[in-house]
Structures are given as C-alpha cells and as structure tokens.
C-alpha positions in Angstrom: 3.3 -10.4 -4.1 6.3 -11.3 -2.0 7.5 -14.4 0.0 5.6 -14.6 3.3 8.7 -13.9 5.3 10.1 -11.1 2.9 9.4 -7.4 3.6 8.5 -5.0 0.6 10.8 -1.9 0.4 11.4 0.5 3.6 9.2 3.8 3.0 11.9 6.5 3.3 11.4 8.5 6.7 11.1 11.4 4.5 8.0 10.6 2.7 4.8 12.2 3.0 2.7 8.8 4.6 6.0 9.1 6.9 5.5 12.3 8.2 2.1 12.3 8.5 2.3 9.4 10.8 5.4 11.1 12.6 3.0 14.4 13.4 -0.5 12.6 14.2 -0.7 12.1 17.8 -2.6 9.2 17.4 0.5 7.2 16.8 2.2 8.5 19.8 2.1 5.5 21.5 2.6 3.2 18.5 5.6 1.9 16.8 4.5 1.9 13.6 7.1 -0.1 11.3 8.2 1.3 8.0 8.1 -1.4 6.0 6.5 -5.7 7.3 6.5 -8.9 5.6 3.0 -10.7 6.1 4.7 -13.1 8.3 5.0 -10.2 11.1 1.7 -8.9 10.3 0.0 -12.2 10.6 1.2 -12.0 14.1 0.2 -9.1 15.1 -3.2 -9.8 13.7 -3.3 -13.5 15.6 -2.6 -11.1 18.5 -5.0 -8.8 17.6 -7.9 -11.6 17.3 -7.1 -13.3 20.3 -6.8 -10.3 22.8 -9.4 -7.8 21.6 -11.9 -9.6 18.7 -12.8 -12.7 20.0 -13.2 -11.5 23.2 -15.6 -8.6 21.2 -17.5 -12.0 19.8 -17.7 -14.3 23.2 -19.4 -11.1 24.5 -21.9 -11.2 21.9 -21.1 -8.0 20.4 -20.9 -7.3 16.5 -17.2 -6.6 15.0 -16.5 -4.7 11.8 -13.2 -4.8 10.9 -11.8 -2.5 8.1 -8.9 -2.7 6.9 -6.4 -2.6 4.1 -5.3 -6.0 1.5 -2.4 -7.8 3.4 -4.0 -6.8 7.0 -7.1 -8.6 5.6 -5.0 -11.4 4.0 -3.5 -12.1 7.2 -6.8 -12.1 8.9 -8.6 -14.4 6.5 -5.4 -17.2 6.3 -5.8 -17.2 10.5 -9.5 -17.6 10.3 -9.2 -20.5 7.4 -5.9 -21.8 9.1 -4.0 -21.4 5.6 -0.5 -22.2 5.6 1.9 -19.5 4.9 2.0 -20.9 1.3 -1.1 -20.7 0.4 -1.5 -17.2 2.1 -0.6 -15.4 -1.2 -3.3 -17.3 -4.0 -6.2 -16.1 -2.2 -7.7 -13.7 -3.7 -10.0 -11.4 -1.9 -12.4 -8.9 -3.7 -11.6 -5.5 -3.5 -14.5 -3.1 -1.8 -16.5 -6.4 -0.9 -17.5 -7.1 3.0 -17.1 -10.5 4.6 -18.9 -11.7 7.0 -17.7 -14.7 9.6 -20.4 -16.0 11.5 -19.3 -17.9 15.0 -21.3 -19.9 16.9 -20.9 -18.8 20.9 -18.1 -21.1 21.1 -16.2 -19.4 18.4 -16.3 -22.4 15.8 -17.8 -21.9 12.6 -15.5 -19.8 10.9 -15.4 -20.4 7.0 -14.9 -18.7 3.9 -17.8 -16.4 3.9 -18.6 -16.1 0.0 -18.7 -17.9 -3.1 -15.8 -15.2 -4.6 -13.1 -15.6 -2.2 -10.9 -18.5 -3.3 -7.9 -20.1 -2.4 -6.8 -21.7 -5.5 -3.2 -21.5 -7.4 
C-alpha cells in the first residue's frame, strides 16, 4: 500500500477501464480522475457522507453502500476517526458486509465486527 498522500500510477488514457469510462454516458457529468491517493478519496468520501448518507440515515432510511477496498478504507477510517497513519493497517475482509448502526443522532458508530482490526 502507498503513503496516504501518494497516488498509485496514472492508468494510461488508452487503456481499456479508460475507455470504457470515456464512452459510458453515465460518466458524462463526472470527472473521473485517472489515478488518487487515499488522501483525495477520503475527501470525497467525507463529502459523500456528509451531503448524501447521513442525511439518508437522519431520515431513517437504510443505506447499503458497495464499493471497492480503498473507497471502503476511506469510509471506515472517517467513521472510526483514524488518523491518516493508521488508515493503511486496517484490514478489512474481502466479500464481508459491515454494518454501522447509528442511533437518531448519528452517534454510535464503531467497528462493526470482531474481524476488522486496526492493528500494525
């Protein structure tokens, strides 16, 4: 894994995820980077939980969010409020739901199984 604020290595424009995303209308509107560290993706998911999933949650409504490792990485260190450092030695169980449960104010959040640790 890389340093939270180093970026893997660009996908050429060329590539075939690259030109799918180029041709699917779905990402019309979306600027869709080629390569992010997990410092910029934790920020857009803090964004993402703040604007549209707690929100979902206050409401009352059930959120499943799927998702790919370092998107769920980021997701998990912002709901356990883990430094950037620790970000990277938590290991999260491949294929393996986890489930947050939130009291109406939104507290409660905290590692939701037995597996998922945070140790070096």
């Amino acid at each position: 894994r890389r340093d939270f604020e180093d970026p893997p290595p660009e996908i050429a424009a060329d590539s075939a995820i690259q030109r799918a995303i180029a041709t699917d209308r779905r990402y019309d509107a979306a600027r869709v980077p080629s390569r992010e560290c997990l410092s910029a993706v934790s920020r857009r998911v803090a964004g993402l939980w703040e604007g549209t999933i707690a929100p979902a949650l206050q409401e009352g409504r059930t959120v499943l969010v799927v998702t790919h490792g370092n998107t769920l990485r980021a997701l998990v260190a912002y709901l356990d409020g883990l430094a950037p450092e620790d970000v990277y030695h938590v290991d999260l169980p491949t294929a393996t739901p986890l489930l947050y449960e939130f009291d109406a104010d939104g507290a409660g959040a905290e590692a939701p199984v037995a597996g998922l640790r945070h140790a070096r």
